[in-house]
C-alpha positions, 0 to 999 in steps of 0.5 A: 858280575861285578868285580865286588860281586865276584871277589865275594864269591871267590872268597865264599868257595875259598871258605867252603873250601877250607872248610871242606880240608879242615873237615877232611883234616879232622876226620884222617889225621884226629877222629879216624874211622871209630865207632862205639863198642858194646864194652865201651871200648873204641872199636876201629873199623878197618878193610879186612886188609888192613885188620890183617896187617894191624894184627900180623903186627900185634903177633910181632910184638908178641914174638919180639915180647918173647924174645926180649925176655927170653934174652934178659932171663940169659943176661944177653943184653945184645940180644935183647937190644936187638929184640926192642929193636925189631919192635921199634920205629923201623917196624911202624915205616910199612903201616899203609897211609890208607891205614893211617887216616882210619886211626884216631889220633889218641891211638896214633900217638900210643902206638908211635910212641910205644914204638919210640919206646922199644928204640929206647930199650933197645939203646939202653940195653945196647950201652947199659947192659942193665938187666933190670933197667931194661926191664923197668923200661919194658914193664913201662912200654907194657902199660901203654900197650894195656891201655891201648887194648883196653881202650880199643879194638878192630872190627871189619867194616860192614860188608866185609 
């Protein structure tokens, strides 16, 4: 093989390869593992493991939703700091990379982001001490919660 021949042929796999990372890429980071669903919502389809960790996490933002009001009802601002908190950017750390590769981006980007979201409530509720802010603040994080359950839901993979 000449050397033109070969440099033409090295430079071939390193495309495909590329291809195949920028494929890969795609599918983990931006499409994830999604499918259609008969509503019309995005269903996300997940190893029964990792729909039971997405779930026991919704039930935690439930049990901190909870908390929160029940904390801004009793004015204790420290209490509902400490409860945005728990539902904060800390909660989000343990979440698989498995799990990760198999959501779509859009839904990455909620769901950090709600996370983001509770860190603020809870630095505001710590240094404002503002009931109603904190609510504003709160209603806010709920829309984004709306949506995301609007716009997706779980199901176990085929076979499962």
């Amino acid at each position: 093989m000449t050397p033109a021949a070969r440099q033409r042929t090295l430079l071939a796999v390193i495309a495909a390869l590329l291809l195949v990372i920028a494929g890969m890429a795609y599918k983990f980071i931006v499409a994830g593992s999604v499918v259609a669903a008969p509503d019309g919502r995005r269903t996300i389809v997940l190893a029964d493991g990792e729909r039971a960790f997405v779930l026991a996490e919704m039930r935690g933002f439930v049990v901190g939703l909870q908390k929160l009001t029940d904390a801004l009802a009793r004015d204790d601002m420290k209490a509902a700091a400490a409860a945005a908190s728990s539902m904060g950017m800390a909660a989000a750390h343990d979440v698989p990379g498995t799990l990760v590769a198999k959501l779509p981006l859009e839904f990455k980007t909620m769901g950090f982001g709600v996370h983001r979201e509770f860190d603020a409530i809870a630095l505001d509720a710590q240094s404002l001490g503002d009931p109603k802010h904190t609510l504003k603040q709160l209603a806010a994080t709920l829309a984004q919660c709306v949506a995301c359950h609007a716009t997706y839901q779980f199901a176990l993979a085929p076979g499962r």
